[in-house]
C-alpha positions in Angstrom: 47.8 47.5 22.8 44.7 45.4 22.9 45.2 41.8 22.7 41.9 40.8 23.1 40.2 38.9 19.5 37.3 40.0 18.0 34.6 37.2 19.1 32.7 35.3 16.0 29.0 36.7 16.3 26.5 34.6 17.4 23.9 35.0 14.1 26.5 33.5 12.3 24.8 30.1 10.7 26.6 26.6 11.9 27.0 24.9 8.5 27.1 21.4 7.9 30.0 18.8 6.9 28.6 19.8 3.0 28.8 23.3 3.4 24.7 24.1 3.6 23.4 25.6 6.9 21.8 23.1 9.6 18.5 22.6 9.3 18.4 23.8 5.5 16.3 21.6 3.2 19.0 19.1 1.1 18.9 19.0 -2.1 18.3 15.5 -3.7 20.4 13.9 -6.3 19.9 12.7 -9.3 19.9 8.2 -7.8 17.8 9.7 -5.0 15.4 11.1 -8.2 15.7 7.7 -9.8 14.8 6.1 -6.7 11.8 7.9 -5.9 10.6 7.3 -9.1 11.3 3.9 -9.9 7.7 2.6 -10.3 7.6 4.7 -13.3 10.4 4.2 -14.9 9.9 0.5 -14.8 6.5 1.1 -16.5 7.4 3.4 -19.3 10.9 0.7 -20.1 8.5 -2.3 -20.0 5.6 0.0 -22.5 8.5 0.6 -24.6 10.0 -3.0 -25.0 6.8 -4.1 -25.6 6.2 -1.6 -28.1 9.5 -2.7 -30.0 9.1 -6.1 -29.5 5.3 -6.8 -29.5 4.2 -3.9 -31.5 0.5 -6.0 -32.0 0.1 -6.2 -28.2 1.9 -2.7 -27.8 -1.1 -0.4 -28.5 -4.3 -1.8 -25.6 -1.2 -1.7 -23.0 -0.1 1.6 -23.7 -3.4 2.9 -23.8 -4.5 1.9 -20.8 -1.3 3.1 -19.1 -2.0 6.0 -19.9 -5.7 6.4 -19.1 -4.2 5.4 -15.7 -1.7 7.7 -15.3 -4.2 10.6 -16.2 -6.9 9.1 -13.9 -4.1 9.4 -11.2 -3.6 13.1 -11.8 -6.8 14.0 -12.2 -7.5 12.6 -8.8 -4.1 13.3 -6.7 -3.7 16.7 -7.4 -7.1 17.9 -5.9 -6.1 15.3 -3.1 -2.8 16.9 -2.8 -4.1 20.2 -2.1 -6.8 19.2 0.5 -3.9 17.5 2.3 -2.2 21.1 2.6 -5.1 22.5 3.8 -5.3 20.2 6.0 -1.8 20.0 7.5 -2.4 24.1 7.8 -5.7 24.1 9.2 -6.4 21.2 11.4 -4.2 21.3 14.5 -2.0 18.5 15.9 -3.6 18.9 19.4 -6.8 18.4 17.6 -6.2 14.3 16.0 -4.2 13.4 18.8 -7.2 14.3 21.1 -9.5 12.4 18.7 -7.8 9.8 17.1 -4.6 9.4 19.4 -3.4 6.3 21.1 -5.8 7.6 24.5 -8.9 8.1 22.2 -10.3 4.3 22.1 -13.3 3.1 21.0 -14.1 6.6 20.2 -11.1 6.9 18.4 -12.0 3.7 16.5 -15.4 4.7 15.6 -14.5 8.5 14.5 -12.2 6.8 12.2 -14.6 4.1 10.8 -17.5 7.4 10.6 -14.5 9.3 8.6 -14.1 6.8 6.0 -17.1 5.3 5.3 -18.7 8.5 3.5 -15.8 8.5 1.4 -15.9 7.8 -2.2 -13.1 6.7 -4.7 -10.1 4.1 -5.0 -8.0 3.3 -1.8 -4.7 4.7 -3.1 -6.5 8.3 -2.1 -6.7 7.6 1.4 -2.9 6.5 1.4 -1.5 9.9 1.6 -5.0 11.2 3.7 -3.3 7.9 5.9 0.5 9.6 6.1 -1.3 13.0 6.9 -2.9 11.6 10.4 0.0 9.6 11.6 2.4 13.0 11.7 -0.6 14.3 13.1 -0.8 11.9 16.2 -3.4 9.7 14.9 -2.9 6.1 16.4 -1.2 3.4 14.0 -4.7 1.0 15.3 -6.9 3.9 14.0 -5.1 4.5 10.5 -5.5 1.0 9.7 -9.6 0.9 10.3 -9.8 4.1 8.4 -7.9 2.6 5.7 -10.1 -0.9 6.1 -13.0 1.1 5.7 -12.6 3.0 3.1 -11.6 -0.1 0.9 -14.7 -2.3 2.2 -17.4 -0.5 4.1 -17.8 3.0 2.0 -21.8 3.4 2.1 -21.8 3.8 -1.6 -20.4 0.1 -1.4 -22.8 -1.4 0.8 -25.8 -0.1 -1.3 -24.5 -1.0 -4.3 -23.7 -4.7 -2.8 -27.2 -4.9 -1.5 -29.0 -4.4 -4.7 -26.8 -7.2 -6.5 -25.8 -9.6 -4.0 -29.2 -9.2 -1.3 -29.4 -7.6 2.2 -28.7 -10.6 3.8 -25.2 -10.9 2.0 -24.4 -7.5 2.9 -25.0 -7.8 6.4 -23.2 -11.3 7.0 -20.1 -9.4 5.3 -20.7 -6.2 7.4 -20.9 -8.7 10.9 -17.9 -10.2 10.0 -15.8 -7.3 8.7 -16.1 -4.7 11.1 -14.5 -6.9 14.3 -11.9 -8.2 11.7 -11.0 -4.3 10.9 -10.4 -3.8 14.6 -8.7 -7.1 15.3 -6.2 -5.9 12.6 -6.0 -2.6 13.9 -5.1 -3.4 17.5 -2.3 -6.2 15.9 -1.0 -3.5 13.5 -0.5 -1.5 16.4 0.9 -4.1 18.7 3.5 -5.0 16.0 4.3 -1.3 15.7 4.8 -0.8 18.9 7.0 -4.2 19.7 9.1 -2.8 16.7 10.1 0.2 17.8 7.2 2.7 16.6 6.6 4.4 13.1 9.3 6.5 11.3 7.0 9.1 10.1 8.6 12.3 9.1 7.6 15.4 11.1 5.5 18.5 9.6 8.7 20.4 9.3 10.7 17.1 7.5 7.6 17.3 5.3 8.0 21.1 4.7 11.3 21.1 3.8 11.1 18.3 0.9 8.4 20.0 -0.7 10.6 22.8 -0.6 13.1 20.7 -2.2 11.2 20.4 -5.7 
């Protein structure tokens, strides 16, 4: 008679405490909904207060909420997908050689280049920001990419030179550009005192989109 059990296969999936297979994107509940989108909750209770309570005043505030919201989506969604290019087409191996924590002043002035021929407002390089940190770009040379592209865009400087002077534009440009890397290599100290960045991985980032 054979006594010997029949051994659990080794394909089988380990599964969680919850019952979902390791590794398997989590499913988000309705707080952790609420929480993401907080922001815009807040906004639409406060537009609707005001519109019960201040109906006079509702109508300019409303309006312009909403011009922002579609100015928002008009410009994130095209940002959104040039971010997914990005994370498929540009290689890790590739920012960290450029814009890593070894690349230095090179580094720093790839970064600076980047940015500057940028146009639009800052909150479009905020996610272009997230994208090179899980990419291996330094903390130093996010923040002068991010510097720059809110106060040394080209577009910026010509426009400031035909209304406040080349001199003006120049005195601002001396004393902005070490201030950018001051705050850079301080960001970057601070960071690193603190215990480093938690920035989610490619595949973190993977499986939350595949959450929605």
């Amino acid at each position: 008679m054979n006594t010997h059990l029949p051994q659990p296969s080794n394909s089988v999936q380990r599964t969680s405490a919850g019952g979902m297979p390791q590794g398997a994107p989590h499913k988000k509940t309705p707080m952790q909904w609420l929480a993401d989108y907080r922001w815009v909750l807040l906004i639409a209770v406060a537009d609707l207060l005001l519109w019960l309570f201040w109906p006079a005043q509702a109508a300019p505030v409303m309006r312009n909420t909403w011009d922002y919201f579609l100015e928002m989506i008009l410009i994130l969604i095209p940002v959104a997908m040039l971010i997914g290019l990005l994370e498929v087409w540009v290689p890790k191996q590739l920012i960290g050689k450029y814009l890593g924590r070894e690349s230095g002043w090179k580094g720093m002035a790839l970064s600076g280049l980047f940015s500057t021929a940028m146009a639009g407002p800052l909150y479009i390089a905020l996610p272009i920001a997230g994208m090179l940190l899980r990419k291996g770009a330094s903390p130093r040379n996010v923040v002068i990419f991010l510097n720059v592209w809110a106060a040394i865009k080209v577009p910026q400087l010509l426009v400031e030179t035909k209304f406040l002077g080349p001199a003006f534009m120049l005195a601002r440009l001396t004393l902005t550009v070490p201030s950018v890397i001051l705050m850079g290599w301080l960001i970057e100290k601070g960071i690193e005192r603190t215990g480093g960045l938690d920035i989610e991985s490619d595949k973190q980032v993977a499986h939350r989109t595949g959450e929605a």
